[in-house]
ZAMARGU-4260 file (C-alpha; in steps of 0.2 Angstrom, whole numbers, plus 5000, padded with zeros to 4 digits):
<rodrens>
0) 4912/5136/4748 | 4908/5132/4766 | 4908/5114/4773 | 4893/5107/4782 | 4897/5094/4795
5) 4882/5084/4801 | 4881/5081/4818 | 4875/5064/4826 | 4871/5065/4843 | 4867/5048/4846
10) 4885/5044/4840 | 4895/5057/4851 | 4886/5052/4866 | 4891/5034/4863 | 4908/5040/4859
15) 4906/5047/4879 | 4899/5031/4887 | 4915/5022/4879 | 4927/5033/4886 | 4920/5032/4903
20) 4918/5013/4903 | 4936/5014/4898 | 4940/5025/4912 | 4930/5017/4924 | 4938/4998/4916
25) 4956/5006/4919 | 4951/5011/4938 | 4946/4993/4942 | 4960/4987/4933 | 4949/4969/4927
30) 4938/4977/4916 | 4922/4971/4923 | 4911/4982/4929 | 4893/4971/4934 | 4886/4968/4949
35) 4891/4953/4956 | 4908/4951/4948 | 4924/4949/4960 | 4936/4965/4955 | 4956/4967/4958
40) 4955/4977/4973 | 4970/4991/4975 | 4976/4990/4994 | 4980/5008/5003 | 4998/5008/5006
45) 5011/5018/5018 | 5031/5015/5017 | 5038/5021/5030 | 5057/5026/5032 | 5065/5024/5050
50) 5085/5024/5054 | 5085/5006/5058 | 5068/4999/5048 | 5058/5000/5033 | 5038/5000/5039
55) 5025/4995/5028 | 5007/4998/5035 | 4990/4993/5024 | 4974/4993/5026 | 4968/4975/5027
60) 4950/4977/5039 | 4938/4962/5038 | 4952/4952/5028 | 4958/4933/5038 | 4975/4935/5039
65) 4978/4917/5033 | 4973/4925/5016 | 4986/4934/5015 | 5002/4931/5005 | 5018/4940/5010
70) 5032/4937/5000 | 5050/4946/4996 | 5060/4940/4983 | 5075/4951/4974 | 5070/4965/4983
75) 5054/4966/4978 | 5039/4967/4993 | 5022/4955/4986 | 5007/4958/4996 | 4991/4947/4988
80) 4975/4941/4997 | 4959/4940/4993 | 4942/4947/5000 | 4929/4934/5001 | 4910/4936/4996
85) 4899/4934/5014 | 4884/4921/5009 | 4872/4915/5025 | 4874/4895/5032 | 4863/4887/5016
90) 4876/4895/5005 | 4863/4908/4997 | 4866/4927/4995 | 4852/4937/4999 | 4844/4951/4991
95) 4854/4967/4996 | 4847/4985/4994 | 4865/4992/4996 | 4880/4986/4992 | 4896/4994/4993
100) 4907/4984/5002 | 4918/4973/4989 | 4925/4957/4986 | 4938/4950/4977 | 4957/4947/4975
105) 4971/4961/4979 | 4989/4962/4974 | 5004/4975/4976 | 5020/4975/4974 | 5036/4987/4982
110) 5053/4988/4976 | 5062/4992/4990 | 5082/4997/4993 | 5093/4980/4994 | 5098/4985/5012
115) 5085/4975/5018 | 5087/4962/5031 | 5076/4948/5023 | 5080/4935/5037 | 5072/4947/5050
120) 5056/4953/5043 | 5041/4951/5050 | 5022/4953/5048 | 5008/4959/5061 | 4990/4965/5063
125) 4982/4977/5073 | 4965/4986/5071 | 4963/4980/5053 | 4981/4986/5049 | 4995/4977/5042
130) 5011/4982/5047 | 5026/4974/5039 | 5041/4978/5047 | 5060/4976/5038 | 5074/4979/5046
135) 5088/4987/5037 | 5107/4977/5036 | 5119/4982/5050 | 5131/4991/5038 | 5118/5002/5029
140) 5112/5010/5048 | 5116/5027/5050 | 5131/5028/5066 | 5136/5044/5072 | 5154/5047/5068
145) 5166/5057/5081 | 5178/5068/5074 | 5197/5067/5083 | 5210/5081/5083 | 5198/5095/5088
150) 5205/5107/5101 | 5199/5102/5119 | 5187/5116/5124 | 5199/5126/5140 | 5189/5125/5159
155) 5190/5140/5167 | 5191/5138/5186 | 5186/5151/5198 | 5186/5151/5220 | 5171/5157/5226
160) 5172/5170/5240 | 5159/5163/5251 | 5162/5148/5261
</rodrens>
């Protein structure tokens, strides 16, 4: 005997809108997705490795850099801020007719190797970059090591006829 299996469309396609809203919710990592809400922004990072520093560049373009927090504790990098939302001198927002620039608060956090000088890092922007640089501890630089008790490579001396 064959089964019948009655379909609901209206079902499966709300069973799709839930998936993408969880999708979506995951992406923005606050689970808000309506206009006007502040989101948890993800700030592009680059870690770069360099014989005597670590360099940590992000994008930070249109942020005050007084609203940014730089931390290092037990070798962990914190980078958090927060985007503000533009409103004119009476305090109102006006009525926009596109919007794609966003607002909102940003964290990130990088473990990093515990061959950082903590004492010497230091923070700087430039063209809406963020560039963090930390030094690495003195013993953990790489040194060029010289060898001893190779043979001394022989000279071979030669008088030149012409004077």
């Amino acid at each position: 005997m064959a089964n019948l299996i009655r379909r609901d469309p209206v079902r499966e396609m709300l069973s799709w809108n839930r998936a993408m809203e969880r999708m979506l919710n995951n992406f923005y990592d606050d689970g808000e997705m309506g206009f006007g809400e502040p989101l948890n922004l993800r700030m592009p990072l680059d870690v770069i490795e360099k014989d005597e520093e670590f360099i940590v560049k992000a994008d930070v373009a249109g942020i005050d850099p007084d609203n940014i927090e730089i931390t290092y504790t037990d070798n962990n990098l914190s980078i958090k801020g927060e985007v503000s939302q533009e409103r004119d001198e009476k305090g109102e927002e006006g009525r926009y007719h596109l919007r794609e620039r966003r607002y909102g608060t940003f964290s990130q956090t990088i473990s990093m190797p515990g061959s950082v000088d903590v004492g010497n890092i230091e923070a700087e922007t430039e063209n809406g970059v963020l560039h963090i640089h930390l030094p690495k501890k003195e013993e953990v630089k790489p040194r060029r090591i010289e060898i001893k008790g190779g043979e001394q490579s022989k000279v071979i001396e030669g008088k030149s006829k012409n004077k």
